[in-house]
Structures are given as structure tokens and as C-alpha cells.
Rosetta silent file (secondary structure, phi, psi, omega in degrees, C-alpha in Angstrom):
SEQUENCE: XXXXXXXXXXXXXXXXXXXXXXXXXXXXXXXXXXXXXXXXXXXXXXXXXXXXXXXXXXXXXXXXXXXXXXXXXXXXXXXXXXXXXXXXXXXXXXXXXXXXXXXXXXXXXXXXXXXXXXXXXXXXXXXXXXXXXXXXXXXXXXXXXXXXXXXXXXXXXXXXXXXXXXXXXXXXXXXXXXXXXXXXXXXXXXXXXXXXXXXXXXXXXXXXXXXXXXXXXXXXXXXXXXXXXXXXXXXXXXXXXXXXXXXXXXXXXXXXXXXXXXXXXXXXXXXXXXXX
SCORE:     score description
SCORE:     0.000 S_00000001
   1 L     0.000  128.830 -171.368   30.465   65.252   33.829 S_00000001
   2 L   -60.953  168.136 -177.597   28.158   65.157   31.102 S_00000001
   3 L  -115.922  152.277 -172.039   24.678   63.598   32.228 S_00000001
   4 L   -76.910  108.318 -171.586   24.133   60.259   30.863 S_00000001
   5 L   -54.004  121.043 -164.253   21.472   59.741   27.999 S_00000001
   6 L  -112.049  117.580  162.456   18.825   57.267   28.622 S_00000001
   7 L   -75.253  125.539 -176.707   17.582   55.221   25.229 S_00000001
   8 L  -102.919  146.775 -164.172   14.260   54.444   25.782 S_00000001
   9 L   -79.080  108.815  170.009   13.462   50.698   25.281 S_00000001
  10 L   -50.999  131.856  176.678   10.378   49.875   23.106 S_00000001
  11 L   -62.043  134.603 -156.825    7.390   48.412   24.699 S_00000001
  12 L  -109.771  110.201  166.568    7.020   44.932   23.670 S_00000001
  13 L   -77.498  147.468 -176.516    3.275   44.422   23.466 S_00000001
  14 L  -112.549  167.903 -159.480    2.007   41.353   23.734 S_00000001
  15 L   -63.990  177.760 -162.287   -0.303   39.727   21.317 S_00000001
  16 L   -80.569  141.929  173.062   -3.758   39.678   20.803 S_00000001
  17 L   -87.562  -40.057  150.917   -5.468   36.417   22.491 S_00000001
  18 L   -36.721  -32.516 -161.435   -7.833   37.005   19.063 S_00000001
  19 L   -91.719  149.129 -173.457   -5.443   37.063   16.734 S_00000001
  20 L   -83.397  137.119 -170.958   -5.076   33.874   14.928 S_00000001
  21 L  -100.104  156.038  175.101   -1.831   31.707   14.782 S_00000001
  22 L   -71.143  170.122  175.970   -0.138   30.639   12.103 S_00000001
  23 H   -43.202  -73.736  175.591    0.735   27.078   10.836 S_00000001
  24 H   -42.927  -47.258  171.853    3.974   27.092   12.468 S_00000001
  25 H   -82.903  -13.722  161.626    3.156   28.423   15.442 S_00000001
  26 H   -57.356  -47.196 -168.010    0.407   26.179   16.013 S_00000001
  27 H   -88.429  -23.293  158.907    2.231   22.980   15.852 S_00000001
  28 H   -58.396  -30.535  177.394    4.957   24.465   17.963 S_00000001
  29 H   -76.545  -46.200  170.196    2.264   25.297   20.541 S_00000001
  30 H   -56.150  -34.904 -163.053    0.876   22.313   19.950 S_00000001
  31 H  -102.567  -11.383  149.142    3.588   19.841   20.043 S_00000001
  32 H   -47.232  -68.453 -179.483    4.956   22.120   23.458 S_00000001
  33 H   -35.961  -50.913  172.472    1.573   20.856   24.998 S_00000001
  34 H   -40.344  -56.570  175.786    1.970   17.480   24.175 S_00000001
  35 H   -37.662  -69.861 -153.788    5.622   18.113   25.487 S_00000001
  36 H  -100.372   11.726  162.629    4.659   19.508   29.008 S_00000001
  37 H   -58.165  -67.092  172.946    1.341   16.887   29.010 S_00000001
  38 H   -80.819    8.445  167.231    3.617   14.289   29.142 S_00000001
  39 H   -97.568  -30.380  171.234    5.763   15.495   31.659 S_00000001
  40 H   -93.711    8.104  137.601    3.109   15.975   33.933 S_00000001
  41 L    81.207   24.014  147.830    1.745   12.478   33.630 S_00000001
  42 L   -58.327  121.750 -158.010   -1.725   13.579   32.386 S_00000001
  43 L  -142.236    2.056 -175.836   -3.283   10.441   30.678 S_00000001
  44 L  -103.407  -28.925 -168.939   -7.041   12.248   30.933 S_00000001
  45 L   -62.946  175.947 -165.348   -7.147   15.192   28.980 S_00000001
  46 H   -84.489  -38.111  173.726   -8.684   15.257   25.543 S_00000001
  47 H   -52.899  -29.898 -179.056   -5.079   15.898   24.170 S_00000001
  48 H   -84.109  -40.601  174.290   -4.038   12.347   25.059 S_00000001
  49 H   -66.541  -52.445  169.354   -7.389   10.899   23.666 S_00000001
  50 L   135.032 -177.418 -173.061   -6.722   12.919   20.345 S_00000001
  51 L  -106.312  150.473 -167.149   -9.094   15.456   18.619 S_00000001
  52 L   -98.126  162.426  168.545  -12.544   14.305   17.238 S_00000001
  53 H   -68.638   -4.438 -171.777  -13.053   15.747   13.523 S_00000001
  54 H   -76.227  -58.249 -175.464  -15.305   18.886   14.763 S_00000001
  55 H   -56.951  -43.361  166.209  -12.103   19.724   16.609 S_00000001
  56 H   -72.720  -12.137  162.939   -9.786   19.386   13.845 S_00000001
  57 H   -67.004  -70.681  174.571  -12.023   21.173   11.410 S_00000001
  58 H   -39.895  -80.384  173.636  -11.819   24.032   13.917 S_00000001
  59 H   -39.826  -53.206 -173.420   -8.204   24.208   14.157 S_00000001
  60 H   -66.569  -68.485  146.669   -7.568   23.942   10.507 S_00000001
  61 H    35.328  -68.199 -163.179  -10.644   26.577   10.221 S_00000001
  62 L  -108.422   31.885  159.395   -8.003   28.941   12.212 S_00000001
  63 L  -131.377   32.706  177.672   -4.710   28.092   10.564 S_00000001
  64 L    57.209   27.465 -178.392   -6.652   28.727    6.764 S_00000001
  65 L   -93.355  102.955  147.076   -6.593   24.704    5.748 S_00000001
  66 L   -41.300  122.500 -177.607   -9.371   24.251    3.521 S_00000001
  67 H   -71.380  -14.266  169.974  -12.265   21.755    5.145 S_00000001
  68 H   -80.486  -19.759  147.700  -12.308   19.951    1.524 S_00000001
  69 H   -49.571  -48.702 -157.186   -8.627   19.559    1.813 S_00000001
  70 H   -84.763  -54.918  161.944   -8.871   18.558    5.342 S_00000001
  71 H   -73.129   10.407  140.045  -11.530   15.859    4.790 S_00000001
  72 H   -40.182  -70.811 -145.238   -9.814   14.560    1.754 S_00000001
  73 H   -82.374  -78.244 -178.361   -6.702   13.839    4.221 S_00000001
  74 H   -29.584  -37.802  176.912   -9.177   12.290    7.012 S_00000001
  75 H   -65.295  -47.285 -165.257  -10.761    9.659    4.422 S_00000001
  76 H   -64.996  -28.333 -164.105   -7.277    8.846    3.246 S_00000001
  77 H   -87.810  -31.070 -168.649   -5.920    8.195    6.821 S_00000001
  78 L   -77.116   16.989 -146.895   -9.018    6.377    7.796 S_00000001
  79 L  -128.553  -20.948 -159.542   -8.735    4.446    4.555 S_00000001
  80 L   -68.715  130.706  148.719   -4.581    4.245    5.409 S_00000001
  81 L  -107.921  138.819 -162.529   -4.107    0.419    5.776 S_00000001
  82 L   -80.973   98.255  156.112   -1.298   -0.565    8.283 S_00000001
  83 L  -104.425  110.173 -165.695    1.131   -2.727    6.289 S_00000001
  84 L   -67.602  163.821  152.648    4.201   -3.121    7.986 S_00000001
  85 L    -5.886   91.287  179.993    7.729   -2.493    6.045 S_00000001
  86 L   -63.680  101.247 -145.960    8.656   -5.369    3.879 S_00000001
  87 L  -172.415  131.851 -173.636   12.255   -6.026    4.423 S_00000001
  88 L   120.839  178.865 -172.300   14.422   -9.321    4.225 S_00000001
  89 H   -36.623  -44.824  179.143   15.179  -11.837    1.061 S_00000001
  90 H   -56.934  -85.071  163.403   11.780  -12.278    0.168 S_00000001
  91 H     7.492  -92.400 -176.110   11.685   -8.599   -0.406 S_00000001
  92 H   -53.357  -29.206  158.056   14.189   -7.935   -1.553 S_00000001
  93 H   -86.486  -50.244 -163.436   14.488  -10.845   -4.800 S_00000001
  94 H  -117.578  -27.091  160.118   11.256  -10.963   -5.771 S_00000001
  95 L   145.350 -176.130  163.175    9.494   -8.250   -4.845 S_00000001
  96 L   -72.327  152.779 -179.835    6.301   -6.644   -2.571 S_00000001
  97 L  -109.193   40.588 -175.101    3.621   -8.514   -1.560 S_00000001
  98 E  -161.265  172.540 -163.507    0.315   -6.438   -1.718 S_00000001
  99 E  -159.521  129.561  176.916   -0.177   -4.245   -4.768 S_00000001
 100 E  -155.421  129.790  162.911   -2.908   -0.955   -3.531 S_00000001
 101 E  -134.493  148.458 -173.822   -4.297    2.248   -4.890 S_00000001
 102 E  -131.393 -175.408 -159.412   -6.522    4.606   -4.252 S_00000001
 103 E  -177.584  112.509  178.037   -8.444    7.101   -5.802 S_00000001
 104 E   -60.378  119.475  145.228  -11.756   10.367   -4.983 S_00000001
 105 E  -130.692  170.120 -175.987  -14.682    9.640   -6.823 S_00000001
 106 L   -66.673   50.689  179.234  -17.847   11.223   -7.506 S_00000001
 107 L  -145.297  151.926  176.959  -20.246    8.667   -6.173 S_00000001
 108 L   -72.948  160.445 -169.736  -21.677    8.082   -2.552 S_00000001
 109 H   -62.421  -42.332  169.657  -20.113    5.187   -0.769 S_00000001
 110 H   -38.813  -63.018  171.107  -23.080    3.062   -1.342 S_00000001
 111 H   -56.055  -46.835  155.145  -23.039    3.686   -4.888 S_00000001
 112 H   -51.247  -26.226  138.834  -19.403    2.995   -5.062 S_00000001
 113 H   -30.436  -63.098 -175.361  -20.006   -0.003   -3.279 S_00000001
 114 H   -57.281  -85.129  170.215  -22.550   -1.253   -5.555 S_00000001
 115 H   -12.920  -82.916 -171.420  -20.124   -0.307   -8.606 S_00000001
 116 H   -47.772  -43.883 -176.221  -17.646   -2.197   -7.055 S_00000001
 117 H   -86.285  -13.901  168.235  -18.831   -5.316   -6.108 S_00000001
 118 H   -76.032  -61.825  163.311  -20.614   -5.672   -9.626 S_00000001
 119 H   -40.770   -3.098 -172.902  -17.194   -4.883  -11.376 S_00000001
 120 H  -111.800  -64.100  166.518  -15.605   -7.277   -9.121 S_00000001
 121 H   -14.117  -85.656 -155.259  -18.281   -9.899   -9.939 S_00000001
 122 L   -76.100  -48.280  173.235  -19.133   -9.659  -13.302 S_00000001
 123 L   -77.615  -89.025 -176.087  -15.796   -8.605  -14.860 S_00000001
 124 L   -36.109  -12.598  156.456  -13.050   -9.728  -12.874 S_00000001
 125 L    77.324   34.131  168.941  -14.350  -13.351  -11.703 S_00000001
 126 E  -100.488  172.353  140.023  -14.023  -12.453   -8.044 S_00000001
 127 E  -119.620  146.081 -151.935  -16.883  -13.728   -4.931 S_00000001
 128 E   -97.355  137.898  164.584  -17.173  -11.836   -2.588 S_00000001
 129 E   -88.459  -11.624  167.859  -15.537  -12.666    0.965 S_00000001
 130 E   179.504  140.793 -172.540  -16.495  -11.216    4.055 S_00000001
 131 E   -93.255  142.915  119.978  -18.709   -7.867    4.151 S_00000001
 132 L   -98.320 -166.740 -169.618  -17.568   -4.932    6.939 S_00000001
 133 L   -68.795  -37.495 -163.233  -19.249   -1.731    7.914 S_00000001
 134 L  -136.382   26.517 -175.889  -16.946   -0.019    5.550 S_00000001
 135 L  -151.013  127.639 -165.344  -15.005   -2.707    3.775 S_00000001
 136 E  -122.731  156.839  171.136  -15.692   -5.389    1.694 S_00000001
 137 E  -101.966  133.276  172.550  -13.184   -8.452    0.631 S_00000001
 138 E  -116.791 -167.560 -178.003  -13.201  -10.775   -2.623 S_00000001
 139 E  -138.073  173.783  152.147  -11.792  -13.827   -3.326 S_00000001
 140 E   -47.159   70.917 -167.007  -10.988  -15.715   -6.925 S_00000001
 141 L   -52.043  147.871 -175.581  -13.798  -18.172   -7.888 S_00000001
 142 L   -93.233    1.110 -176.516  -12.604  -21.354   -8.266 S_00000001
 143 L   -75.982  169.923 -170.536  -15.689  -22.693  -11.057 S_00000001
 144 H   -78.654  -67.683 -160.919  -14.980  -23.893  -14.554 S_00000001
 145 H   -50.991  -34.036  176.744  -16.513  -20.775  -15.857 S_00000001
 146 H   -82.631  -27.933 -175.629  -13.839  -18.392  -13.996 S_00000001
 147 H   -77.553  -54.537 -171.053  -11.012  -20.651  -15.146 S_00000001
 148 H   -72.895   -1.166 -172.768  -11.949  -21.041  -19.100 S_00000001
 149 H   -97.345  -10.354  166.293  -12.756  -17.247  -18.955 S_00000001
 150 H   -64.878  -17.709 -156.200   -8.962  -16.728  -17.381 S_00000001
 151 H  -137.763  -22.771  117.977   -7.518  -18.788  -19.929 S_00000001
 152 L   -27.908  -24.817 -158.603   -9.308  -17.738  -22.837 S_00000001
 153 L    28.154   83.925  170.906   -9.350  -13.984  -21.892 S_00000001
 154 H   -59.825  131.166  168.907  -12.606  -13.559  -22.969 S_00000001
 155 H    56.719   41.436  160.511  -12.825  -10.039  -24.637 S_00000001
 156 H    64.040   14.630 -159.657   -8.769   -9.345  -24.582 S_00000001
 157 L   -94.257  137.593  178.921   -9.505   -8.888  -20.911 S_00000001
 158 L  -106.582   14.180  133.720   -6.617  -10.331  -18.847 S_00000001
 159 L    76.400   31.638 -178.509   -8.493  -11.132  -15.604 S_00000001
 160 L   -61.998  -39.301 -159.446   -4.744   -9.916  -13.224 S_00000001
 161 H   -76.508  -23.486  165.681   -6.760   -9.596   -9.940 S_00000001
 162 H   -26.066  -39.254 -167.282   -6.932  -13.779  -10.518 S_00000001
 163 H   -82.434   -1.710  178.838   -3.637  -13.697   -9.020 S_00000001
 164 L   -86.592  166.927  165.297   -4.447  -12.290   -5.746 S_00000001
 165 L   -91.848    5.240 -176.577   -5.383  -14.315   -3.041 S_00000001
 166 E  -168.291  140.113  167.196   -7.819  -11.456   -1.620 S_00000001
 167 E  -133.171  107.187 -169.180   -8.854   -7.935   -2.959 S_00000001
 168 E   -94.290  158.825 -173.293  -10.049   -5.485   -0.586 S_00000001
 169 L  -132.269  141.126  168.220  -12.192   -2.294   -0.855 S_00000001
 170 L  -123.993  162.080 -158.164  -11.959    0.536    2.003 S_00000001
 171 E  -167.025  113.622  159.461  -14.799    3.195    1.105 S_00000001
 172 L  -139.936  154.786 -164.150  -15.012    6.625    3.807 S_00000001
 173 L   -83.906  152.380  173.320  -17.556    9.649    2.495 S_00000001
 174 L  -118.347  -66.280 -179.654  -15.096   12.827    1.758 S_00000001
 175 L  -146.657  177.400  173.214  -18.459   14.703    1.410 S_00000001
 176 L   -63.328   17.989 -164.451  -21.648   14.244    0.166 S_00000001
 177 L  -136.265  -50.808 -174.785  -20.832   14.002   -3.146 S_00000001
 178 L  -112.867 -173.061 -169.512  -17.654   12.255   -3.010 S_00000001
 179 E  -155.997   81.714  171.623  -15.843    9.185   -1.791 S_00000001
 180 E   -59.800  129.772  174.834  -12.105    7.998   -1.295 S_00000001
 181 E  -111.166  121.700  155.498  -11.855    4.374   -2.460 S_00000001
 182 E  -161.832  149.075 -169.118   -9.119    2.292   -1.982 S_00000001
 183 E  -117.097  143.436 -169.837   -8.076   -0.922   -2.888 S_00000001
 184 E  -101.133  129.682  166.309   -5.575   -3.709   -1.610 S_00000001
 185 E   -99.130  118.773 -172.656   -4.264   -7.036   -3.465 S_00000001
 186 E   -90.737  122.687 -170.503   -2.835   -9.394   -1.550 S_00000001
 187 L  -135.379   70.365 -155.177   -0.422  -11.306   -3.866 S_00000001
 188 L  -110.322   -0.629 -173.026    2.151  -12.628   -0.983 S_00000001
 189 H   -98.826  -34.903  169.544    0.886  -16.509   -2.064 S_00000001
 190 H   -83.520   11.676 -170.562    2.104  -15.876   -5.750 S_00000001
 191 H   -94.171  -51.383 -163.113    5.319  -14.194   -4.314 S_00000001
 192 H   -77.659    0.461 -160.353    6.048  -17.782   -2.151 S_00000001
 193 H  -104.892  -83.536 -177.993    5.144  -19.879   -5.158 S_00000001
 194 H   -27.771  -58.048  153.461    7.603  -17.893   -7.141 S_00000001
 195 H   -59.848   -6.633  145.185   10.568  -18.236   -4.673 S_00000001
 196 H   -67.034  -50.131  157.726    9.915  -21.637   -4.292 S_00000001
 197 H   -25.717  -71.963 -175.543   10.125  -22.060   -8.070 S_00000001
 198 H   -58.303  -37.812  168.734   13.588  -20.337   -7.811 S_00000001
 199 H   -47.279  -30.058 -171.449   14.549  -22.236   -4.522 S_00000001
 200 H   -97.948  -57.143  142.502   14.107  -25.281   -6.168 S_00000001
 201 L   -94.375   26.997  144.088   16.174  -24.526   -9.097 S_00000001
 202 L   -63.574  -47.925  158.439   18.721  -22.925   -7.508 S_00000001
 203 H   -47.626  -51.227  167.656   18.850  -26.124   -5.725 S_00000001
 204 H   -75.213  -20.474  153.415   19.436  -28.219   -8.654 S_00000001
 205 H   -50.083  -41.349 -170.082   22.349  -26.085   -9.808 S_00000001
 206 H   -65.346  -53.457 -173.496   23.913  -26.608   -6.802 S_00000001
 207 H   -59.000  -31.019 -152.127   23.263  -29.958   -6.903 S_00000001
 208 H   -93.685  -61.981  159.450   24.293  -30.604  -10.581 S_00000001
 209 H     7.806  -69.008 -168.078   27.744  -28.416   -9.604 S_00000001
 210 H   -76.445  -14.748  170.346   28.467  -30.455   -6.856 S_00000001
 211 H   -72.150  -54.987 -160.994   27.886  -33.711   -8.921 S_00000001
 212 H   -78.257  -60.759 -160.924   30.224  -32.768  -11.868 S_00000001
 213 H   -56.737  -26.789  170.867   32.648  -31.391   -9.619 S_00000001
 214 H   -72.415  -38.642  156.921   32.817  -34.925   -7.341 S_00000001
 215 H   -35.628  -83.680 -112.771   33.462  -36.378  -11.452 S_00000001
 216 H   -97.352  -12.441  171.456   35.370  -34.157  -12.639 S_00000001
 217 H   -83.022  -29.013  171.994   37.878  -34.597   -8.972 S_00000001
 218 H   -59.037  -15.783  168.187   37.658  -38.071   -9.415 S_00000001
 219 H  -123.766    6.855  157.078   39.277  -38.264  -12.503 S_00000001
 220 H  -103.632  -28.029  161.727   41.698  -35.563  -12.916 S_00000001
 221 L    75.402   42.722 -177.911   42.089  -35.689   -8.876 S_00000001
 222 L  -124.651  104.053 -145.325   42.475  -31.891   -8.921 S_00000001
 223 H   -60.867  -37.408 -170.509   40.400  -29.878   -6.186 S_00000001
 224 H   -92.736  -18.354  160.031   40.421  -26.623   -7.610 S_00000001
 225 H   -49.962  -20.796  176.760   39.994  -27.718  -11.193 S_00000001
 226 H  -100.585  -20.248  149.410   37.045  -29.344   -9.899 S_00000001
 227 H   -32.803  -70.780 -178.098   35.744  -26.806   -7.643 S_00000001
 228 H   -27.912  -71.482  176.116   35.852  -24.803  -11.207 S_00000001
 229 H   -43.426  -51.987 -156.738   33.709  -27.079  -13.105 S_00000001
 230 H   -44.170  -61.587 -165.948   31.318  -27.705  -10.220 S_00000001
 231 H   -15.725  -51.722  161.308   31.178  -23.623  -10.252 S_00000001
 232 H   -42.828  -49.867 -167.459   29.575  -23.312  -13.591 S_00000001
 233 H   -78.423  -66.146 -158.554   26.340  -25.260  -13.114 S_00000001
 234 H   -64.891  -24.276 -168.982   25.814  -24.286   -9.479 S_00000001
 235 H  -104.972  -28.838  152.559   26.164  -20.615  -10.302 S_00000001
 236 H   -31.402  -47.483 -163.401   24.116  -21.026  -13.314 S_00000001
 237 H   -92.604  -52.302 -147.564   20.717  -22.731  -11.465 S_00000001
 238 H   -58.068  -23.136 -159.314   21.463  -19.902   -8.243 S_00000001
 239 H   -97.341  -19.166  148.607   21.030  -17.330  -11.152 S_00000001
 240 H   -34.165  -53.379 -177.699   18.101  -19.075  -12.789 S_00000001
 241 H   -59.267  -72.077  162.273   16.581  -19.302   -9.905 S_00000001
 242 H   -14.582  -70.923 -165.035   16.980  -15.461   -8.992 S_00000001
 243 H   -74.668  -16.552  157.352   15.565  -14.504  -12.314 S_00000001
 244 L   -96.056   23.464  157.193   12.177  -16.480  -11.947 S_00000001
 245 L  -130.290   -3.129  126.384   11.649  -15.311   -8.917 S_00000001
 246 L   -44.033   -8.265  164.284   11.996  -12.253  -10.256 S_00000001
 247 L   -81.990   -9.681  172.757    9.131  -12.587  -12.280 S_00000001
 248 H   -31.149  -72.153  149.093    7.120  -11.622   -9.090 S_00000001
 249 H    44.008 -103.252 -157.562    7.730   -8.785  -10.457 S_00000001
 250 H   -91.134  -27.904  175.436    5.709   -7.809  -13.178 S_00000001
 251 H   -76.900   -6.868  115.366    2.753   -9.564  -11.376 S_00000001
 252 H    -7.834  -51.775 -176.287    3.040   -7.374   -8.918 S_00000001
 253 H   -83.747   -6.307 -151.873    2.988   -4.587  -11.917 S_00000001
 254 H  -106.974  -44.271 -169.469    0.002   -6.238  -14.081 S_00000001
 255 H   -70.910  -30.272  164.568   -2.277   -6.707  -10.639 S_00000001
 256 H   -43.220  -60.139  130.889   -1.339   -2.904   -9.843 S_00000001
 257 H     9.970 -102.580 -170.606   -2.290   -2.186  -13.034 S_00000001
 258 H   -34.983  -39.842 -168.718   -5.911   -4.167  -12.780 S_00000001
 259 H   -86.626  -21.359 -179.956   -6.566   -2.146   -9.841 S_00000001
 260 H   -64.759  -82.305 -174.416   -5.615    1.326  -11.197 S_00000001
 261 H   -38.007  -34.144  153.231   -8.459    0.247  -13.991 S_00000001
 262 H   -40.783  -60.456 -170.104  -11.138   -0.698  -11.412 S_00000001
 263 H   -91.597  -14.875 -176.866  -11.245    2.873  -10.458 S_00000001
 264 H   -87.764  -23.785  152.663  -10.779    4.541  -13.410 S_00000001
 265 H   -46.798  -51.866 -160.744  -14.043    2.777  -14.597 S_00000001
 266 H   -55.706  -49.885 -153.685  -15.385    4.097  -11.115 S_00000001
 267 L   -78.530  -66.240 -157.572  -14.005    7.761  -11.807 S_00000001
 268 L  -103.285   24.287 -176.893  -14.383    7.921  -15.576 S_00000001
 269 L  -118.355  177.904 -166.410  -16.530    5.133  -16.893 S_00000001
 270 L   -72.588  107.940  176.676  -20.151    4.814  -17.506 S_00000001
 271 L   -94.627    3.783 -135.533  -21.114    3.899  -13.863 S_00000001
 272 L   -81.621  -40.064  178.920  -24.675    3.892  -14.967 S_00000001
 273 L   -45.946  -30.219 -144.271  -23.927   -0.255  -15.716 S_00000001
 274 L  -119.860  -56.599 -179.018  -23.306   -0.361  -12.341 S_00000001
 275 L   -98.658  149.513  177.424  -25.131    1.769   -9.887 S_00000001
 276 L  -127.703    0.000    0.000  -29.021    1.867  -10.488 S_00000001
């Protein structure tokens, strides 16, 4: 009997504790930790509290993530404001009810700050509404001088941010040079004004429907001819109604707008006006 050949099995070394892992496998190692963290009903470790920025700077560090990349995405999250999901009638007919953008600029958050609350002042007819460490709010002035300059549009300027009922600034340092800004409109009071609008004549369709149609049974004394008639009016006002409250809309698009232009002063305008 022939003697039996033994294939020898390559040694499978195992890796370097040095060598650095890649993006994938870090968040597989990572999201394994989490994984057997929370099976073992740890609630102390550092993993459960989260990583400080030193830490995450490190870690990107050793998966090759630029740190000017990586603090970019840390201003923006800290800067992320948590607006839930918009979803139901309102929604859905007329339109969202906050209008926000944001936008890296070359200036330190003070100085962007400054900018900003002068541009919100001087052009735009806002006062300012409540200060935070790293946020500031305005509001519309309500004076004769903010009204005739809305309704004139002094200097072709159309004065959009009028329509919010609050316009917020969030302001975190990227680096020492730059600054993510970004700003929120709230314009959920000109959203209900607008669906009331529509609500109201949709309502009078109906009603003027159901009035011709109570007519129009009484004297031909025929239900669905009068059902018909009603049908006309009533579907008429419901679609009137629809379409102005569909104008939401564009103010929605015009205050977006206003705020896109706010920063592009900040990024590309003479900020000189502004900051001293």
C-alpha cells in the first residue's frame, strides 16, 4: 500500500496588534463591542457614555479620516437641530413648516455672530429674541418703520424672513479659522393661517353645494339630480381651498431662499460692514 501523502496546511498567522484597521473592520469591531456591551449589562464603561472628540479624532487618525473632515462633521451634528418628521394633512397639503440651511464660513464664531445679528437687524427688520451660549433667536419687529419698509420693499429688497415667526442661528468653531453656521425659520404660524384660509373656503363650497342641491331637490324632487348640482360648488370651494393652501408653498421657498442669502453675504460678501 502506497504511503499516504501529507499536504502541509499553511500557518495562519495572526495579525499584528500594530497594524492599523481598516474602515470596515473598525465599525464591525466596533459595533461587535457595543453588541457584547450590551449583553453583558455594562451601563459604566466609556463605550456607553460615548467618545469625547480627542477620542474620535484618534480613531479617525487610525482609519485615515481627515481631522478637517472630521470636525466639519462634528460642527454639523452639534449644529444638527432635532426636528421631528412632519407627516399628516398639514404636511402633506400645504407644505413644511421650518425652512433651514447651513453653510462653513471663514469667520470666527464671534465674528459671525456679530455679522449676523447686524444683518438680521439692519437689513431684514428682525429683534433679537433670546441670546444662548451658542445660539441666538430673532423675532419680526412689529414698529411702523418695519412694516412701511415690508410693504414698500425699500431697495427691491423683499424682507421673506418677515414671515417667520422666529429665525434661529446655531454657530460651533470647525477650526480656528472657520465656522459652521446654520440657520432655522420657523414658518409653522403662516402654514396654519394658510390652511385655515383653505378650511374656510372649502367650507363654503360645501356649504353653497349643499344649499343649491336642497333647491335644486326641492323643485325637480330628484335626489341624484340634486346631489349633481350640489357636487359642482362643493367640489369647486374643496379645490379652492386646496390650492391656497398650497401657497404655503412658495413661502416656504422665498423664506428658504432669504436664508440661503444671509450666508452667502456671510461667505462671499463684504463682511467688513459687519464685523469690525
Amino acid at each position: 500500500m502506497p504511503p499516504t501523502s501529507i499536504v502541509p496546511v499553511p500557518e495562519r498567522r495572526p495579525s499584528s496588534q500594530s497594524e492599523p484597521l481598516g474602515r470596515e473592520a473598525l465599525e464591525r469591531v466596533l459595533a461587535r463591542a457595543a453588541e457584547l456591551q450590551a449583553a453583558a449589562g455594562d451601563t459604566d464603561s466609556a463605550m456607553q457614555e460615548g467618545l469625547t472628540e480627542a477620542q474620535v479624532l484618534e480613531v479617525a487618525r487610525e482609519v485615515g479620516i481627515s481631522p478637517t473632515f472630521l470636525k466639519q462633521a462634528l460642527a454639523e451634528e452639534r449644529t444638527r437641530v432635532a426636528v421631528p418628521e412632519e407627516r399628516g394633512l398639514a404636511a402633506h397639503v400645504a407644505g413644511a413648516g421650518t425652512a433651514s440651511s447651513s453653510r462653513t464660513v471663514s469667520l470666527s464664531p464671534a465674528d459671525a455672530l456679530a455679522a449676523l445679528n447686524l444683518i438680521m437687524l439692519r437689513d431684514e427688520c428682525l429683534a433679537v429674541k433670546r441670546r444662548f451660549a451658542d445660539r441666538t433667536t430673532w423675532e419680526p419687529r412689529r414698529d411702523f418703520w418695519a412694516t412701511f419698509k415690508r410693504l414698500s420693499q425699500a431697495g427691491g429688497h423683499a424682507f421673506d424672513l418677515l414671515r417667520a415667526r422666529e429665525v434661529g442661528a446655531t454657530l460651533v468653531a470647525v477650526d480656528e479659522r472657520n465656522t459652521l453656521v446654520r440657520l432655522d425659520a420657523d414658518v409653522s404660524r403662516t402654514r396654519a393661517q394658510r390652511l385655515q384660509g383653505g378650511a374656510l373656503v372649502a367650507g363654503m363650497g360645501i356649504a353653497g353645494g349643499g344649499a343649491a342641491a336642497g333647491v335644486a331637490f326641492l323643485v325637480h324632487a330628484m335626489l341624484w339630480g340634486a346631489l349633481a348640482v350640489g357636487a359642482v360648488p362643493a367640489a369647486a370651494g374643496v379645490a379652492v381651498g386646496v390650492a391656497l393652501a398650497r401657497t404655503h408653498r412658495q413661502t416656504v421657498g422665498r423664506v428658504q431662499l432669504a436664508l440661503e442669502q444671509v450666508l452667502d453675504r456671510l461667505e462671499h460678501g463684504d463682511v467688513r460692514r459687519y464685523v469690525r
